[in-house]
C-alpha positions, 0 to 999 in steps of 0.5 A: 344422876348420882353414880355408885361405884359396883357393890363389889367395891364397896366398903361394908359401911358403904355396902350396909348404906347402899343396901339399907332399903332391902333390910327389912320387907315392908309388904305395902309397897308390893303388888300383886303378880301379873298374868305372866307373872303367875305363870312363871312362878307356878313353873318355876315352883313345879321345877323340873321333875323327872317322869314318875316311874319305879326304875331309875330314867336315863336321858335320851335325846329325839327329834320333833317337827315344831308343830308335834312338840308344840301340840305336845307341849299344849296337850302336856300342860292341859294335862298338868303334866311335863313333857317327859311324863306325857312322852313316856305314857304315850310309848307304854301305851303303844307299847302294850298295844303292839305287845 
């Protein structure tokens, strides 16, 4: 097995001739996204968004029995929802219960 020394080594000619297989996008040789796969890439383009609310949020820090955050995780996501969006509806709606 032939051993390439670290690209940050590399010359640039050295660098171009290692890299020379990225230079273009030949899409016959892609293949289609597993389960998983879809999964993370629709997480991973929904991002991290903060609550929808007209006041600006701040952080807080709360603990959870494992299996509360684990039915809140699943009730969030069958809701198209994140976790902080599904916890602040849940406290306004308590909220204007007792109110």
């Amino acid at each position: 097995m032939k051993r390439t020394k670290p690209y940050t080594q590399m010359t640039a000619a050295e660098l171009a001739q290692a890299t020379r297989q990225y230079d273009e996008m030949v899409i016959d040789k892609t293949i289609p996204l597993n389960a998983k796969e879809r999964r993370l890439w629709a997480q991973a383009q929904r991002g991290r968004a903060q609550p929808k609310i007209a006041t600006p949020a701040r952080k807080i820090s709360i603990s959870l029995e494992d299996d509360l955050l684990q039915k809140t995780d699943t009730l969030a996501s069958k809701r198209g929802l994140n976790r902080s969006e599904l916890i602040s509806r849940f406290v306004l709606a308590g909220l204007r219960r007792a109110g």
